[in-house]
Wavefront OBJ file of the C-alpha trace (Angstrom):
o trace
v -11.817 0.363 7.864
v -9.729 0.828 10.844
v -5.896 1.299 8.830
v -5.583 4.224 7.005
v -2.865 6.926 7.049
v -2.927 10.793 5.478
v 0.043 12.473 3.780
v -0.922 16.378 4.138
v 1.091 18.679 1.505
v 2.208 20.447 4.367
v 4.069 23.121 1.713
v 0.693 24.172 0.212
v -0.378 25.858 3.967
v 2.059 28.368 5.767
v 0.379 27.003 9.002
v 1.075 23.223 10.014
v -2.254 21.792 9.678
v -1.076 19.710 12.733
v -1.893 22.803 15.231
v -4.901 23.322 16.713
v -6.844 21.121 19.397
v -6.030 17.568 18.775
v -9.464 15.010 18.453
v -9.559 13.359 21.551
v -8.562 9.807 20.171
v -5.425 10.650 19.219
v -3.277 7.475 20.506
v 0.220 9.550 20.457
v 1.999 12.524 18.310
v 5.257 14.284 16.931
v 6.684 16.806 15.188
v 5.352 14.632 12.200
v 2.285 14.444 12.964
v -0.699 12.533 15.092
v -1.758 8.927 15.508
v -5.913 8.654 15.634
v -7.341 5.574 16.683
v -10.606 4.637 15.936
v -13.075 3.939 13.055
v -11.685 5.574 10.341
v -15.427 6.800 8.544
v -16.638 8.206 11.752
v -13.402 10.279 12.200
v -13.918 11.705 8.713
v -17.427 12.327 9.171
v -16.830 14.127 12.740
v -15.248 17.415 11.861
v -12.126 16.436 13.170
v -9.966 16.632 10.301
v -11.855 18.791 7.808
v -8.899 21.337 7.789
v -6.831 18.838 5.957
v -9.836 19.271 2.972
v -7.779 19.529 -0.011
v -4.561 18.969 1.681
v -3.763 15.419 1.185
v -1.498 13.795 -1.270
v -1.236 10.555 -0.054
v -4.582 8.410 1.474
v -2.542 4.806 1.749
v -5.037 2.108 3.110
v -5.278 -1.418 3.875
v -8.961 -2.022 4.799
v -10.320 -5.588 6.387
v -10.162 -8.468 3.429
v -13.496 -9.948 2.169
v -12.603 -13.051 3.695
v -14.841 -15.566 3.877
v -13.654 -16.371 8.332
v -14.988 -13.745 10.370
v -11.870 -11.707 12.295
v -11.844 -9.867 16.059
v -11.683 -6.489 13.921
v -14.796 -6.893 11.678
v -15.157 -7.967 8.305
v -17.808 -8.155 5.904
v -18.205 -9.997 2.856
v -20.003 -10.484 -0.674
v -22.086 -7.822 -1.833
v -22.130 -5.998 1.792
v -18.304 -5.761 1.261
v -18.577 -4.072 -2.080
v -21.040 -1.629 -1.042
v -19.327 -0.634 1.824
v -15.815 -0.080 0.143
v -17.405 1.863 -2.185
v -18.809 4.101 0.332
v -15.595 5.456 1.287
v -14.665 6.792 -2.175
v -16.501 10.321 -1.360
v -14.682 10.525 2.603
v -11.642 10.035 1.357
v -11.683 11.882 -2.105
v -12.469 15.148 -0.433
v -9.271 15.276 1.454
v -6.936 14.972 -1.621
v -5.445 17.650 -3.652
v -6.165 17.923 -7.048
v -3.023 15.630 -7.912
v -3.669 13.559 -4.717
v -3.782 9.883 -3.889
v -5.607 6.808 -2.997
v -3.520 3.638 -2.731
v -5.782 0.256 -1.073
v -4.434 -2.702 -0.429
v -6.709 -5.617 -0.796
v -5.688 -9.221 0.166
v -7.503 -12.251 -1.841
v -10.227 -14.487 -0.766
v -11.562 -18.154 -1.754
v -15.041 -19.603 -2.048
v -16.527 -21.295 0.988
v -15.608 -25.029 0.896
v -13.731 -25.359 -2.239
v -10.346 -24.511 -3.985
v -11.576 -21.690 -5.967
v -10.436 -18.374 -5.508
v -12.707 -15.831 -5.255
v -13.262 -12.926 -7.684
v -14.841 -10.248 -4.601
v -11.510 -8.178 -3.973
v -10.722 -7.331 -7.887
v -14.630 -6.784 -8.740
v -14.554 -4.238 -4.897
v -11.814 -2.817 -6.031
v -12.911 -2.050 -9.410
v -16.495 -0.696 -8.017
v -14.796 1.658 -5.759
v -12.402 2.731 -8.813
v -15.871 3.157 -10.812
v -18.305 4.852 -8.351
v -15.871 7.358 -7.437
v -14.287 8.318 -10.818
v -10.512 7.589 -10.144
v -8.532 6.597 -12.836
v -5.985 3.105 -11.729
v -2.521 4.778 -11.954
v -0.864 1.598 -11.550
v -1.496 -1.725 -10.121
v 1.262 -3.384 -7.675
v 2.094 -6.427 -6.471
v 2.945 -7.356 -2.331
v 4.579 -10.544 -2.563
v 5.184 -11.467 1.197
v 7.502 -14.793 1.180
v 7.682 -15.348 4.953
v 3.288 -15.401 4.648
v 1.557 -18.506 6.052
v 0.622 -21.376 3.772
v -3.149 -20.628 3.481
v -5.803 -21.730 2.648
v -4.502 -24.442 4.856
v -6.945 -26.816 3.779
v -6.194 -27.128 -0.164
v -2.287 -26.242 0.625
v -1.343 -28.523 3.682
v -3.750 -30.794 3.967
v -5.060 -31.913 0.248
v -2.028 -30.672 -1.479
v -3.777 -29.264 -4.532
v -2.605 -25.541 -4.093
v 0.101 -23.732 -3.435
v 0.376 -20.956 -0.454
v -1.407 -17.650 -1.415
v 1.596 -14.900 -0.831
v 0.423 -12.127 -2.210
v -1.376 -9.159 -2.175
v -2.822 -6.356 -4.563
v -2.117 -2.498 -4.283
v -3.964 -0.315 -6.397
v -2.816 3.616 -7.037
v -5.634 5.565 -7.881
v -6.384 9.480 -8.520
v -8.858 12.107 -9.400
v -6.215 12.966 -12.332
v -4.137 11.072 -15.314
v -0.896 12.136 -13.581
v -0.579 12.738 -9.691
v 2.491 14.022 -8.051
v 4.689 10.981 -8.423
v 8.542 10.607 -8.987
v 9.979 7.672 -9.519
v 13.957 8.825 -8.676
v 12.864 8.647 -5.013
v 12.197 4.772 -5.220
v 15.562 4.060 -6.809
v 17.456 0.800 -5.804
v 21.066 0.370 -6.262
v 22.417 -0.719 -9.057
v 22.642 -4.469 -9.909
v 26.722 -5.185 -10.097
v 26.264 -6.268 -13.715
v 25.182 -2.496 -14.143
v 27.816 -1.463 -12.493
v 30.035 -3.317 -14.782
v 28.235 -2.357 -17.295
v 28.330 1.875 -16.350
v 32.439 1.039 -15.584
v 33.156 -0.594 -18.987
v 31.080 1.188 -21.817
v 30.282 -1.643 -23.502
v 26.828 -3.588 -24.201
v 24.678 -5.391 -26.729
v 23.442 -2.237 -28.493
v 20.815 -2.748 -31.371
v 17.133 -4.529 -32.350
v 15.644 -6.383 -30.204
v 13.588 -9.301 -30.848
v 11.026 -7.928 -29.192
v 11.628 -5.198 -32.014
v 13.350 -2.320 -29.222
v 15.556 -0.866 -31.189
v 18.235 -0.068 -27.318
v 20.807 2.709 -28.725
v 24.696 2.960 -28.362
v 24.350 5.079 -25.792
v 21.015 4.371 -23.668
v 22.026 2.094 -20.794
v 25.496 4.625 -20.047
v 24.063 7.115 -17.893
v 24.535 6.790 -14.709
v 20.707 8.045 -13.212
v 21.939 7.085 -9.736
v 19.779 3.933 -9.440
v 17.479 1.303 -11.061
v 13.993 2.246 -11.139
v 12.016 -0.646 -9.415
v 9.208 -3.067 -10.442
v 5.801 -3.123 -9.887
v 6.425 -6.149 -7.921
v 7.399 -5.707 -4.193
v 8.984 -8.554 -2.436
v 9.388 -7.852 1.442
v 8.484 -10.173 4.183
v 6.504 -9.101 7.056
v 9.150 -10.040 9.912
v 11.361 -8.162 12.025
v 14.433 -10.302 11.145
v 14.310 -10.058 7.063
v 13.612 -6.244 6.285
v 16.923 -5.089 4.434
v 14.932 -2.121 3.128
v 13.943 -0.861 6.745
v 17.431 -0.955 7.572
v 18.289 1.190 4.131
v 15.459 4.169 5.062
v 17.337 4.542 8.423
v 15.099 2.721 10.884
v 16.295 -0.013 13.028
v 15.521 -3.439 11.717
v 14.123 -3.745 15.797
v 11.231 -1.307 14.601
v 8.818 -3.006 13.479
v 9.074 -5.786 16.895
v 8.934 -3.017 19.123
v 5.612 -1.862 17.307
v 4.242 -4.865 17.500
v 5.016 -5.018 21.141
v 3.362 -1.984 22.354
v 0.600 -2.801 20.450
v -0.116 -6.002 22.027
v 0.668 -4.246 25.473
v -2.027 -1.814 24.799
v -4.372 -4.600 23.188
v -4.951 -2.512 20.100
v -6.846 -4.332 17.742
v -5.113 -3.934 14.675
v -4.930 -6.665 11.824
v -1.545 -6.469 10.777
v -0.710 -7.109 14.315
v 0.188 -10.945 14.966
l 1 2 3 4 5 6 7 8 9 10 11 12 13 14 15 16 17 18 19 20 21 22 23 24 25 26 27 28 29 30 31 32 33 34 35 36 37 38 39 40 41 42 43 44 45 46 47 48 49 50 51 52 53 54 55 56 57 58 59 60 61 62 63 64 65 66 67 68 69 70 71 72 73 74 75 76 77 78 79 80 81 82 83 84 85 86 87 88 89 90 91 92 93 94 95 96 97 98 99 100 101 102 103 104 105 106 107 108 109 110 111 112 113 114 115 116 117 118 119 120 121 122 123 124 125 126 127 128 129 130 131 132 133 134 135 136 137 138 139 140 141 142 143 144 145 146 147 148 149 150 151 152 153 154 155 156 157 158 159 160 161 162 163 164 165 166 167 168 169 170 171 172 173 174 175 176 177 178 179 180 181 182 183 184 185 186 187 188 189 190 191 192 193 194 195 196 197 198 199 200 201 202 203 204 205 206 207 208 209 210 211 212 213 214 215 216 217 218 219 220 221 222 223 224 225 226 227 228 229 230 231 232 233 234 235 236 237 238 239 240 241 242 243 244 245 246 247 248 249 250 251 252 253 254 255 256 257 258 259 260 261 262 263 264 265 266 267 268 269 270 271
């Protein structure tokens, strides 16, 4: 597992845990922080970090697929994959707080020679939700429209599937409810909302579905929509609206992409 990032809870410390002699693999820092490069179980095994212990709210990861095509990066697969995603549960646990984080992105995988998709990421996912007592928060959805048609046999060439776009995201914790707050993912209103907040007026009453939606429920004005479960962003430079909306430069994510070719750093999500 090479990708993995660490949100400390910087207010819980009145010393940045940042200070202090830097690991000597650290690829670059700021004021925010430092980059480490290297294999992400040996770094939390060396010593390195062990002052973030407790510290962390946030472990997001995207560890290697259990695809079926060997990669540059290293990948394993069937029960070997399992096992070893598992094995991180205890490496990673110990750095959360007690309302702390673990959110893993796995991609999917097919069988060998055939059409059939393969059940590996959901049943690794589940062991490493099982053998280290986490509870699954939510499950999430990356749909990624601009992502290859693969498999490319059974999608370009026999025609029988369509192109595999997604991804899953699990959030997991020790407890039932981690720091979360949803009014910091808000998206703007929809204009029909908008209308809707201007005017007053709306189909109050029962439901079909039997939700009884009150004379007054959809009139306050909360500042936002709270978003899906289902996240739809494409993985190029050119098509990243919500980049542009945190403040970043919709150049960003090219310019990472370039240094990290120019410093040959292995890194999957690197085309």
């Amino acid at each position: 597992m090479n990708t993995f990032a660490f949100a400390p809870d910087i207010a819980a410390t009145a010393i940045s845990p940042f200070l202090g002699r830097p690991p000597l693999n650290v690829s670059y820092q700021t004021s925010y922080g430092r980059m480490i490069h290297g294999l992400s179980d040996q770094i939390l095994q060396a010593g390195a970090l062990d002052r973030f212990q407790g510290k962390v709210n946030l472990v997001f990861t995207s560890p290697p697929f259990p695809l079926n095509r060997k990669k540059r990066y290293g990948n394993k697969n069937g029960d070997d994959y399992i096992e070893w995603l598992s094995s991180y549960g205890p490496l990673l646990k110990k750095m959360l707080t007690p309302d702390g984080s673990i959110v893993m992105e796995v991609g999917n995988s097919w069988e060998q020679g055939s059409p059939i998709m393969s059940t590996l990421p959901i049943r690794s996912l589940l062991r490493f939700q099982e053998d280290n007592d986490l509870y699954l928060c939510q499950e999430f959805v990356w749909q990624n429209p601009a992502k290859l048609p693969t498999p490319a046999q059974w999608v370009n060439v026999d025609r029988v599937r369509v192109k595999d776009s997604f991804t899953k995201v699990w959030w997991m914790s020790s407890s039932k409810k981690p720091k979360a707050d949803n009014r910091r993912v808000l998206q703007e209103y929809s204009k029909s909302m908008k209308d809707l907040l201007k005017s007053g007026k709306y189909n109050a009453g029962k439901r079909p579905s039997e939700h009884n939606i009150g004379e007054q429920s959809f009139l306050i004005d909360n500042g936002g929509a709270i978003p899906g479960s289902v996240l739809t962003f494409a993985n190029t430079e050119d098509t990243q609206p919500h980049v542009a909306r945190l403040g970043q430069p919709r150049s960003a994510k090219k310019k990472y992409a370039t240094l990290c070719k120019a410093l040959r750093a292995s890194l999957p999500a690197v085309k």
